[in-house]
Backbone as a ProteinNet text record, in pm:
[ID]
protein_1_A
[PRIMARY]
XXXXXXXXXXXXXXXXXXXXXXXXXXXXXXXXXXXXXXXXXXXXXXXXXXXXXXXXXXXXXXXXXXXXXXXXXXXXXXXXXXXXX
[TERTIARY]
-1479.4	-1398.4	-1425.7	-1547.9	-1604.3	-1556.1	-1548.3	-1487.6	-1332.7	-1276.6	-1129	-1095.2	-1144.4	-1105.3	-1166.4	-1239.2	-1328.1	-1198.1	-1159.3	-1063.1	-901.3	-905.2	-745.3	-773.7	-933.3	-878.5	-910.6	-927.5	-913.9	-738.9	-731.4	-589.5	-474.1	-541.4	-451.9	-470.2	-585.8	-627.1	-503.4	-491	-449.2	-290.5	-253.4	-89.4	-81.5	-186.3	-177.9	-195.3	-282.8	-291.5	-134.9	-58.4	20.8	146.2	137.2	207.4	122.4	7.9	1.5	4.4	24.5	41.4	232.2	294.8	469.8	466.6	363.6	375.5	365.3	266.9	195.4	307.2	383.6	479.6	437.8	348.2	280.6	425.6	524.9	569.6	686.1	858.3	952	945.1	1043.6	1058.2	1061.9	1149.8	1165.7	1018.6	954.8	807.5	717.7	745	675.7	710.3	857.9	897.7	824.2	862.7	767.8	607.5	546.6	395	361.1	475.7	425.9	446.5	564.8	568.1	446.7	361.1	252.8	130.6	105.9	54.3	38.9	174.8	210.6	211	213.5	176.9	38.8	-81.9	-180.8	-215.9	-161	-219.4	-198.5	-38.2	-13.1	-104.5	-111.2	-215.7	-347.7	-398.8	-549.2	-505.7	-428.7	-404.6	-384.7	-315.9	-295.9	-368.2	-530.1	-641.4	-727.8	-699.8	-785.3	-724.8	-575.6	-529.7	-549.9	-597.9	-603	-746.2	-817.4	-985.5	-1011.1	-906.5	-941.9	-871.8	-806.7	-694.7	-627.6	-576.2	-440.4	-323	-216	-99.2	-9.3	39.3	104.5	197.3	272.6	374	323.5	197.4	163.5	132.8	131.2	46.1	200.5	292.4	426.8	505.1	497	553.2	537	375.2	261.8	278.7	330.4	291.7	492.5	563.4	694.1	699.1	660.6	640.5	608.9	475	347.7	482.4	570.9	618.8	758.1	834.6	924	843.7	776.6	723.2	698.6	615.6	618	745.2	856.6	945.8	1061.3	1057.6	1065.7	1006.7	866.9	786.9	774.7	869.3	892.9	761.6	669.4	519.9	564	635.7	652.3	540.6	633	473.4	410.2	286.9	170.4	46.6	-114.1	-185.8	-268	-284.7	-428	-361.3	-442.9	-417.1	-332.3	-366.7	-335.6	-291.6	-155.4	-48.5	36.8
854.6	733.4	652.6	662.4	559.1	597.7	764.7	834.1	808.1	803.3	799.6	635.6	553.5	429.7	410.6	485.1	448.2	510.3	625	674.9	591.7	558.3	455	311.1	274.2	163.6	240.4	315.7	407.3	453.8	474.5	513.3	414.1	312.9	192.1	98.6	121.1	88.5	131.3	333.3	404.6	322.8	305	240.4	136.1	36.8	-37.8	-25	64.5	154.3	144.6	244.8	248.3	196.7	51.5	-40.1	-140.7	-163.2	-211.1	-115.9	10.5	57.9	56.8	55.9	29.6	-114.5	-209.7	-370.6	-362.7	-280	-284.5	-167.7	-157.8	-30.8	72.9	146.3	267	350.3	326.1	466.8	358.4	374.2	352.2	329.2	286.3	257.2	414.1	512.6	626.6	716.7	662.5	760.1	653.4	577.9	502.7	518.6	526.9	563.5	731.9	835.1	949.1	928.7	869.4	825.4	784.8	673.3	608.7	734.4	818.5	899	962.3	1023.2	1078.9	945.7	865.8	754.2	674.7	679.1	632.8	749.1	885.1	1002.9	992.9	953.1	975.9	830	761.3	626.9	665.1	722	727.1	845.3	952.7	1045.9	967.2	906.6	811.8	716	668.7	567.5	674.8	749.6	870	894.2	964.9	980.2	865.9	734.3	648	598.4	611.7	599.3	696	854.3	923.9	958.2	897.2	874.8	772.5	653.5	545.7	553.1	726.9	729.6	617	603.7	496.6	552.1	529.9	638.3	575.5	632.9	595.8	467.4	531.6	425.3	307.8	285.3	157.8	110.9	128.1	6.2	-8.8	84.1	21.1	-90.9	-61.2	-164.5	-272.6	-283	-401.7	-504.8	-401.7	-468	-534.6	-473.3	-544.7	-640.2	-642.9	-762.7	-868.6	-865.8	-934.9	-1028.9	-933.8	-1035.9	-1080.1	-1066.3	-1082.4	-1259.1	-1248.7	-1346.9	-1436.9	-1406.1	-1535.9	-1581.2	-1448.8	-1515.9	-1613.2	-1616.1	-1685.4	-1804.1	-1784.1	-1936.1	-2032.8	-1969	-2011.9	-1964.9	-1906.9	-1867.4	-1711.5	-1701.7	-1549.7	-1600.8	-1662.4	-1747.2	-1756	-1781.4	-1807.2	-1716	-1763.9	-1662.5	-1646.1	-1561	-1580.8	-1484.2	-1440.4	-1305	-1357	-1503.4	-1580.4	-1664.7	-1670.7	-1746.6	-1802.1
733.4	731	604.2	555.8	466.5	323.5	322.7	182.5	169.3	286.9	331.8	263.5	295.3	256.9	101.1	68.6	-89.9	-163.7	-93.6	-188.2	-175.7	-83.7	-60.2	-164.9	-193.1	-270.2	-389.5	-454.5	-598.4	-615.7	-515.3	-561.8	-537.9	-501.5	-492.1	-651	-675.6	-818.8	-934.7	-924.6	-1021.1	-1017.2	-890.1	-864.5	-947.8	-952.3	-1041.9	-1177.3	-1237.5	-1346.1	-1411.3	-1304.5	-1375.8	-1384.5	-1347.9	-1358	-1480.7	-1516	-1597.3	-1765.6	-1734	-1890.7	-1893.9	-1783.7	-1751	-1846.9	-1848.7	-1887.3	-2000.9	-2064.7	-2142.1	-2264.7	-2213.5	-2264.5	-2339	-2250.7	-2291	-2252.1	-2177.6	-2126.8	-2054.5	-2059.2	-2003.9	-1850.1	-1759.9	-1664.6	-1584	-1626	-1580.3	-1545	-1679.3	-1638.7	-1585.7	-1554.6	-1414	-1308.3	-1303	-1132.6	-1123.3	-1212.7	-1209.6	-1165.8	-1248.4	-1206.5	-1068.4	-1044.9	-883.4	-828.4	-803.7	-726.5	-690.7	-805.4	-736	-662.6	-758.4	-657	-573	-564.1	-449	-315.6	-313.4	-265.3	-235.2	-281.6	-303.9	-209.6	-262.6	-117.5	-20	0.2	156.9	250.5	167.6	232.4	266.3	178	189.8	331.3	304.6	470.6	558.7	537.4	671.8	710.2	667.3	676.5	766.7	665	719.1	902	940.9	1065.9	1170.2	1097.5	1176.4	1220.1	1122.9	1178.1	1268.2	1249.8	1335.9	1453.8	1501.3	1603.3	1661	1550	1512.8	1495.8	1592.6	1492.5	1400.1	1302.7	1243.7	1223.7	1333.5	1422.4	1468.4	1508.6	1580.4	1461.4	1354.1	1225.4	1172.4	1132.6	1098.7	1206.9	1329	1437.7	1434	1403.3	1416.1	1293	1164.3	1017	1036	1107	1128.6	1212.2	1357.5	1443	1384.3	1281	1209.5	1114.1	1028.8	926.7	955.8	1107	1174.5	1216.2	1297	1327.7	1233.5	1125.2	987.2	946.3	945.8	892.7	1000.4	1142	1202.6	1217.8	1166.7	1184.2	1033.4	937.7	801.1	764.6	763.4	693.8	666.5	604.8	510	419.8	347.7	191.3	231	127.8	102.5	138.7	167.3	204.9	315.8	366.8	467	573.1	634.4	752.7	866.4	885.2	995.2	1004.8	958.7	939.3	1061.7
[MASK]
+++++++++++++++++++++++++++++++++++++++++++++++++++++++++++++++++++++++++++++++++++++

């Protein structure tokens, strides 16, 4: 579990990687959407991992993460920060 999540925030890192060399205009918009593709590939396997160690399924963290911002945006608290809005 502990390698599973070390590696979800590394490759959540690289996502940003390569959005800041996209800023930085190392490389066009086209070979960034190319790039995310694989990094963005590479997170979702890392969360897959990390839900299926915590026998979590899938489905219940997408339901949960929709209920979660259905509700803020009913209670006008879409904005701003904190878990517990």
């Amino acid at each position: 579990l502990e390698y599973m999540v070390l590696g979800l925030a590394n490759e959540a890192g690289e996502v940003a990687g390569v959005m800041k060399k996209y800023i930085r205009e190392d490389y066009g918009f086209t070979e960034m959407q190319n790039r995310m593709v694989g990094e963005l590939g590479d997170v979702l396997w890392y969360l897959s991992m990390v839900a299926e160690r915590l026998g979590i399924p899938f489905t219940h963290i997408a339901e949960y993460n929709l209920a979660k911002l259905a509700k803020r945006d009913a209670e006008g608290k879409i904005r701003g920060d904190g878990d517990n809005r």
